[in-house]
C-alpha positions in Angstrom: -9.5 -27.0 20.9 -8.4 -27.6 17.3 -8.6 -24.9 14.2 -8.9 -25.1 10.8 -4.8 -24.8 10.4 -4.6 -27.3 12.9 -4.6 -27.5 16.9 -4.7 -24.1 18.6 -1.1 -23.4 20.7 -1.5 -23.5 24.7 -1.9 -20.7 26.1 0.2 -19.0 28.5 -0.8 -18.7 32.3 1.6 -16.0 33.2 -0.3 -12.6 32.5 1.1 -10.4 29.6 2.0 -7.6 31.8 4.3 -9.7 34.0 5.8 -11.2 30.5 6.1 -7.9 28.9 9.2 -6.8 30.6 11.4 -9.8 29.7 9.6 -10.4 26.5 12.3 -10.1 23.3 9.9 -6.9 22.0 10.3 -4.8 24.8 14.4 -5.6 24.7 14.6 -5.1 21.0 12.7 -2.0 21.1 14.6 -0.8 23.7 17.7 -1.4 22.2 16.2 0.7 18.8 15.8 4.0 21.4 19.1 3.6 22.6 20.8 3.5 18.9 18.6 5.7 17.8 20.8 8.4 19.5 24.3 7.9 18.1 22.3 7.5 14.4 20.5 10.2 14.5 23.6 12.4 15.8 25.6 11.6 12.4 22.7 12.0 10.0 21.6 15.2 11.2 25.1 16.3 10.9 25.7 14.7 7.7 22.4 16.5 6.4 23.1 19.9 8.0 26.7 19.9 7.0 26.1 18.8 3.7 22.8 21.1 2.6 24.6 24.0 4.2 28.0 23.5 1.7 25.5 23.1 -1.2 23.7 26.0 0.2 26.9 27.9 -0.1 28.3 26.7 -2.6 25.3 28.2 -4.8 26.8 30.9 -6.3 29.1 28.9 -8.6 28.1 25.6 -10.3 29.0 23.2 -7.4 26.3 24.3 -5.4 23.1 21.8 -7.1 26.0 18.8 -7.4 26.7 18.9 -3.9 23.1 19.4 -2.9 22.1 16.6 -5.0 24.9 14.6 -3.3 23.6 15.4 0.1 20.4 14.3 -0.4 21.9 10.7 -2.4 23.7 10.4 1.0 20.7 11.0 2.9 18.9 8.4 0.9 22.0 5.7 2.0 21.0 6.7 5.8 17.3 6.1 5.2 18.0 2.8 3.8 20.2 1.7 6.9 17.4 2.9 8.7 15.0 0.9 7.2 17.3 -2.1 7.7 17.4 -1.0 11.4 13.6 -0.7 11.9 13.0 -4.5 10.5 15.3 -6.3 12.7 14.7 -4.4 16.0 11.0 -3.2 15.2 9.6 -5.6 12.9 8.5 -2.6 10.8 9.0 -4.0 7.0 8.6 -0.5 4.7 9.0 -1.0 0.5 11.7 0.5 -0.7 10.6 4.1 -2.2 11.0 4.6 -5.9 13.6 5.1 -7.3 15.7 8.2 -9.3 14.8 8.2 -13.0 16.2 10.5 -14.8 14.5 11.7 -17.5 17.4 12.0 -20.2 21.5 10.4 -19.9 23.9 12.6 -18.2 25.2 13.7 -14.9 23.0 17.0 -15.2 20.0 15.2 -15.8 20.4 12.9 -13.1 21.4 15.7 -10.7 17.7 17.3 -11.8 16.0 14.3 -11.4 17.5 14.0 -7.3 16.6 17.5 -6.9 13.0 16.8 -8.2 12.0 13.5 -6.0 10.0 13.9 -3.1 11.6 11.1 -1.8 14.7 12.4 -1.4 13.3 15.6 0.4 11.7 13.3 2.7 14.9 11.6 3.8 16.1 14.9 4.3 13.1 16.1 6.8 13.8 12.6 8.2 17.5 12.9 9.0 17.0 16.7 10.3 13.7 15.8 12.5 14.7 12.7 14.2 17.7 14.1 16.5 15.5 15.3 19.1 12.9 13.1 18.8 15.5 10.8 19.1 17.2 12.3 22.3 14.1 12.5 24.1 13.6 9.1 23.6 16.8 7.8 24.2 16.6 10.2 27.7 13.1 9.1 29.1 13.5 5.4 28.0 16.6 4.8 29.7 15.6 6.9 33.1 12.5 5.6 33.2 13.9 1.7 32.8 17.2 1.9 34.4 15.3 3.7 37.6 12.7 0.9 37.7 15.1 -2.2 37.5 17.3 -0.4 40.5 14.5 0.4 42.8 13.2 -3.2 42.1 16.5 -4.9 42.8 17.4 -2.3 45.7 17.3 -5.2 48.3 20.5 -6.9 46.4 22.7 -4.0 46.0 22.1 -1.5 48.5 25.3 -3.0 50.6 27.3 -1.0 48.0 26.8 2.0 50.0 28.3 0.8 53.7 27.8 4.4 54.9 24.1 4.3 55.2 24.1 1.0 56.8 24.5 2.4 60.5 22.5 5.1 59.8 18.2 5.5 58.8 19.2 5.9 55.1 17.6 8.3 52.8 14.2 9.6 53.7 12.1 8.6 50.8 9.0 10.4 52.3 8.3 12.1 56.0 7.5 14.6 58.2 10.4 16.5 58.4 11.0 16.1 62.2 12.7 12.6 61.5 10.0 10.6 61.4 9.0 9.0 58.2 10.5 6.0 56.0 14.0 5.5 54.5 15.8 4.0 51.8 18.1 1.9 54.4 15.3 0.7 56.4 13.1 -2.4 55.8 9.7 -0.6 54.9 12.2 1.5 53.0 13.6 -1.1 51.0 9.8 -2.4 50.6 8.9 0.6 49.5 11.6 0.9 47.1 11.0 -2.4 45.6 6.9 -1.9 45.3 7.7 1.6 43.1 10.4 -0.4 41.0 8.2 -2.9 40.3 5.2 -0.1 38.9 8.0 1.0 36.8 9.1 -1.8 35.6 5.5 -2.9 34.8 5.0 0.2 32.9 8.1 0.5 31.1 7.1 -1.7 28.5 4.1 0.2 27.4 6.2 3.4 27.7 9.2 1.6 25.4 6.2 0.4 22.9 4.6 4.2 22.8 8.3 5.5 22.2 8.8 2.9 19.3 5.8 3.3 17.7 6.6 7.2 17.3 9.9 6.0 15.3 7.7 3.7 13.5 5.6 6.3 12.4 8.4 8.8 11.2 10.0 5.5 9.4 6.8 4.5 7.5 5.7 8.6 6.3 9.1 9.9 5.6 11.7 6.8 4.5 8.8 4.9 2.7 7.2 5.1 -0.6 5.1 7.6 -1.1 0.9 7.2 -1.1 0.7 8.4 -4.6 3.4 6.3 -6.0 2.1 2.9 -4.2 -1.4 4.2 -5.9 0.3 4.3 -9.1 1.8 1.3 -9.2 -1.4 -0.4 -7.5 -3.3 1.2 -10.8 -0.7 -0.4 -13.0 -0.6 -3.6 -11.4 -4.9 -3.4 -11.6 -4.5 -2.4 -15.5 -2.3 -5.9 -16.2 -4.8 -7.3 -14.7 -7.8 -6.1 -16.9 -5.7 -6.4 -20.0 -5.2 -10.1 -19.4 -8.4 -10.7 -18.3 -10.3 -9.3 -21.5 -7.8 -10.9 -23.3 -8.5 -14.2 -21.9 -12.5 -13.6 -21.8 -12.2 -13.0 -25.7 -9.9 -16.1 -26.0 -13.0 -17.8 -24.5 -15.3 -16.5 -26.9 -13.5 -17.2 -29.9 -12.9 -20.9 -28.2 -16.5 -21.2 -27.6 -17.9 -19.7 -31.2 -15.2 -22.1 -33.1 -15.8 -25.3 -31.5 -19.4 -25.1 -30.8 -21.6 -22.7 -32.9 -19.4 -22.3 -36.0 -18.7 -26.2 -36.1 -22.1 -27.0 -36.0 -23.3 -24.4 -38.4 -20.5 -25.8 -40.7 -22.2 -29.0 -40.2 -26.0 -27.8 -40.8 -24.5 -26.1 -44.5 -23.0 -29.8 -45.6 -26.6 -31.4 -44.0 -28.4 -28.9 -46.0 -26.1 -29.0 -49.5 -26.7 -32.8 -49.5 -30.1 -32.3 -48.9 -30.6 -29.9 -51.8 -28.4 -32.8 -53.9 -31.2 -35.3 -53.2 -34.3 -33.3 -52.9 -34.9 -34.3 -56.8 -33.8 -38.4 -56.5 -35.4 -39.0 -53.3 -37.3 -36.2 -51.4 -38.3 -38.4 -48.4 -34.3 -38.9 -47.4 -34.3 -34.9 -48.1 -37.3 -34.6 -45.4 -35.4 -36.1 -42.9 -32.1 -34.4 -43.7 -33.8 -31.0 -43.3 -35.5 -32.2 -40.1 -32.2 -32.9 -38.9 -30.5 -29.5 -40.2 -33.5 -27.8 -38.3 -32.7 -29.2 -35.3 -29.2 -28.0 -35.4 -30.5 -24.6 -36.0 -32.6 -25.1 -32.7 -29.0 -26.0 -30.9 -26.6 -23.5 -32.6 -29.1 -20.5 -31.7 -29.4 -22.0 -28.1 -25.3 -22.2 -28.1 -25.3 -18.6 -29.0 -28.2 -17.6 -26.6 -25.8 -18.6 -24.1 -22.9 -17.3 -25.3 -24.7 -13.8 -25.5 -25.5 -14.5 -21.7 -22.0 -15.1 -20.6 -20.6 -11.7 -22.3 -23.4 -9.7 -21.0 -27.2 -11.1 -20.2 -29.7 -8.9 -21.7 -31.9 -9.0 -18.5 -29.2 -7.7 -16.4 -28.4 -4.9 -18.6 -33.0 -4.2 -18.4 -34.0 -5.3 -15.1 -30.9 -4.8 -12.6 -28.9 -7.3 -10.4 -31.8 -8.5 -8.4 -34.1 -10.6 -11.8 -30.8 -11.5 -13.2 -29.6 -13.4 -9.9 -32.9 -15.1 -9.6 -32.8 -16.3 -13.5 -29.0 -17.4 -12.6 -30.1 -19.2 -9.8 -33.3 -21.2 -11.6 -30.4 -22.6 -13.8 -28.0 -23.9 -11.1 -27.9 -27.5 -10.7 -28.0 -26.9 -7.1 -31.2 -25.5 -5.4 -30.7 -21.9 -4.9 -32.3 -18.9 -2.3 -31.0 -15.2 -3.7 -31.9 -12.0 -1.9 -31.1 -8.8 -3.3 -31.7 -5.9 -1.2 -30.5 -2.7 -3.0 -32.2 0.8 -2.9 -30.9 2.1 -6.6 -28.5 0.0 -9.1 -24.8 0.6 -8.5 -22.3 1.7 -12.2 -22.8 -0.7 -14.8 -19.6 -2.2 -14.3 -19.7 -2.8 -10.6 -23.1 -4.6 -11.4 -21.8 -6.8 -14.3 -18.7 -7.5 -12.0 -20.9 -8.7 -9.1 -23.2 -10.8 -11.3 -20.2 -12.8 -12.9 -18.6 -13.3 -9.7 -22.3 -15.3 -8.5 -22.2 -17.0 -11.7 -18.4 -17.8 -11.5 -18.8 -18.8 -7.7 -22.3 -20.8 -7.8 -19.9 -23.3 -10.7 -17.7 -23.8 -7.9 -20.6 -24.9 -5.9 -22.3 -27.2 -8.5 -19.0 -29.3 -9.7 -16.6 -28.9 -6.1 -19.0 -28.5 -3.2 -21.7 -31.0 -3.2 -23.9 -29.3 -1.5 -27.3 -29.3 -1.2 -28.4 -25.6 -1.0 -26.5 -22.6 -1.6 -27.8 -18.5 -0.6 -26.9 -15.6 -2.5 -27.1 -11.8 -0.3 -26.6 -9.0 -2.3 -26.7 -5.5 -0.3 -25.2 -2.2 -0.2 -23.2 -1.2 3.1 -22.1 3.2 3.1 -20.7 3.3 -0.4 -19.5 -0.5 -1.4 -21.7 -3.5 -2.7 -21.6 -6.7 -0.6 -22.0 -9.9 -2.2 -22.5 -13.3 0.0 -22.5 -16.6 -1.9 -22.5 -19.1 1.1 -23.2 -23.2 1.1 -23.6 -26.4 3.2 -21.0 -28.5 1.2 -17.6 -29.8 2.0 -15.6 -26.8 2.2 -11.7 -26.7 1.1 -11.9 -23.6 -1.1 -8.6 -21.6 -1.1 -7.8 -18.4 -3.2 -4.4 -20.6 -3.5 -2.9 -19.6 -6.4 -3.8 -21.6 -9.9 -7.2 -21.9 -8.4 -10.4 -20.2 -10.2 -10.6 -18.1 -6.7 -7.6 -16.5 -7.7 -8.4 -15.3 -10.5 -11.5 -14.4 -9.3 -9.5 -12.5 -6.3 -7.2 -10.7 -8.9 -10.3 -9.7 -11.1 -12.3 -8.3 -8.0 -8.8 -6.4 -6.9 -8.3 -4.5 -10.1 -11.6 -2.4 -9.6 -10.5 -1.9 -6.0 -12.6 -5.0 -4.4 -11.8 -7.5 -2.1 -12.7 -11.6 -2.3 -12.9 -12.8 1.2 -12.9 -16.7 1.2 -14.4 -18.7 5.1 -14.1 -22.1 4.0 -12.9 -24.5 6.5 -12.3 -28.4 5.8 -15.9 -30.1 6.0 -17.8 -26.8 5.3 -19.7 -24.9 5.3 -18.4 -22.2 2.8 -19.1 -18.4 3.2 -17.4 -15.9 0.4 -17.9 -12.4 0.3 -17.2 -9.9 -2.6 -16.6 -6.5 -1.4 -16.9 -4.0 -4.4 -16.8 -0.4 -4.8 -20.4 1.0 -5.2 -19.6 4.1 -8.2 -23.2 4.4 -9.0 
């Protein structure tokens, strides 16, 4: 069976949990618990060594420098780390943010260390993961290493010629001799049967391991939530700016070359009107009849200029009439459905209308198709918008498209732009947008 992207990849007919135990995962993971060990030795002595010199070293000015240096160094461990985790666990974490230091100077930068969270964290980090990091390293490689050797038993338990004469070791019995051994056939059976459930299960107990370390990783050596918030809100902020920048481009574009050009042209119609109202009044007539219908355009030009900044039935009615006047203009016949309870924040409702108006364009120049629905409903505390149609498909959020933008405008009030549109159609896009009302 084919996809969208192209034809799907065969599937595998071995089962994933006979796979799992040679797959490259498990072996990589595996190898992460085993280094864990040695790394986390020398930064937990690095860290302990180093606060406890600054610690001492308080009572004269060294102290802070050599604190601040301990937790620099832990930093240098946390990056290593980081390293570490994306070539054995495929865990990529951002780098945290960096020291800024408010003011030049070795003191101010030494204030600044001392202040970041960041470097706090690493610390926690370096102390916290040494016996995490032994138990892990303990249980993984028991638990694995006695698997594989009960599983293989069979091949190498000729090393040990003493028990070849003799019943073995009793793996389970009575107690009065009778029972099964190690050096006997149901023995070695029996062996190989629990070294195989090991071996199974070591995989899944490797994975649960790792994803501990991944979890210490990602909350301790990444950034933190409040400075990825920040810099989301920045990022969101560039966005607005630009894009009321380039809506009022638009509107200046729009009032120069259409309303203000033609009102240019009615004065000139109506000055050389006035010139021969006295020579010849019939040629003046028909100038005026002309200038009037100009009137009639330019006021229509600015009717819907009005509408695209902010449509005066959407600001009096709600979302609901102002979709179903959007739709009667569309050159493509339209079904809207609006099922909302109470309005959501102004904003939130302006956003949701532009991005119909903006998406049912797409529709009547790129899809040709030959009906389009518009589903408007609220879902806990965000506003779902569904603009779906029977055309060609092809739309992307690809960037340079009007998605794109689109995408970016939705994702600076904390929305989402979700685009199903395979080759051939049909097209479904969903806005998800904060409700705020």
């Amino acid at each position: 069976m084919d996809t969208a992207y192209g034809p799907r990849p065969p599937a595998s007919r071995v089962p994933v949990a006979l796979r799992a135990p040679f797959s490259g995962r498990t072996w990589r993971e595996f190898l992460y618990l085993l280094l864990s060990l040695p790394v986390a030795c020398v930064m937990f002595s690095y860290a302990i060594t180093m606060v406890s010199l600054g610690a001492g070293l308080l009572i004269t000015f060294l102290g802070i420098p050599v604190l601040a240096g301990a937790l620099i160094g832990c930093r240098g461990f946390g990056a290593l780390e980081r390293l570490r985790a994306r070539a054995l666990l495929d865990l990529d974490v951002d780098h945290p943010e960096p020291v800024r230091a408010a003011k030049p100077g070795l003191m101010s930068w030494v204030g600044a260390v001392l202040k970041s969270g960041v470097s706090w964290r690493h610390l926690v980090y370096s102390i916290l993961h040494l016996p995490w990091a032994v138990f892990a390293f303990c249980f993984s490689l028991t638990f694995w290493t006695v698997g594989w050797a009960l599983l293989l038993y069979p091949l190498w338990q000729w090393t040990f010629p003493a028990y070849l004469d003799q019943p073995g070791i009793q793996l389970w019995g009575d107690g009065q001799g009778n029972g099964v051994y190690l050096g006997t056939a149901p023995g070695m059976a029996a062996a190989g049967g629990i070294g195989l459930l090991l071996v199974l299960a070591g995989p899944w107990v490797i994975r649960g391991l790792a994803h501990v370390d991944r979890v210490l990783v990602h909350g301790l050596l990444g950034p933190s939530p409040l400075a990825t918030r920040v810099s989301e809100l920045e990022t969101d902020r560039g966005v607005v700016v630009d894009t009321a920048a380039a809506d009022l481009r638009r509107i200046e574009r729009d009032l120069h070359d259409g309303a203000q050009a033609r009102l240019v042209s009615l004065a000139m119609d109506l000055g050389l009107a006035k010139e021969k109202l006295a020579q010849d009044p019939e040629a003046a007539a028909r100038m005026v009849d002309e200038a009037h219908g100009e009137v009639k355009v330019a006021l229509q030009e600015l009717r819907d200029l009005a509408r695209g900044i902010h449509p005066a039935i959407l600001t009096d009615r709600g979302l609901g009439p102002a979709l179903s006047a959007l739709a009667a203009r569309c050159t493509v016949p339209v079904k809207a459905s609006v099922d909302l309870d109470h309005r959501p924040a102004p904003a939130i409702e302006g956003i949701a209308y532009f991005t119909v108006s903006e998406l049912l364009q797409n529709v009547s120049k790129h899809a040709r198709a030959t009906s389009v629905t518009v589903d408007v409903w609220r879902a806990a505390d965000r506003l779902m918008v569904l603009v779906a149609d029977n055309g060609q498909g092809g739309a992307s959020t690809e960037t340079g498209s009007g998605l794109a933008g689109l995408a970016e405008r939705l994702s600076a009030v904390d929305g989402l732009l979700v685009v199903d549109s395979p080759s051939g159609g049909p097209t479904a896009i969903t806005a998800d947008l904060p409700w705020r009302g």
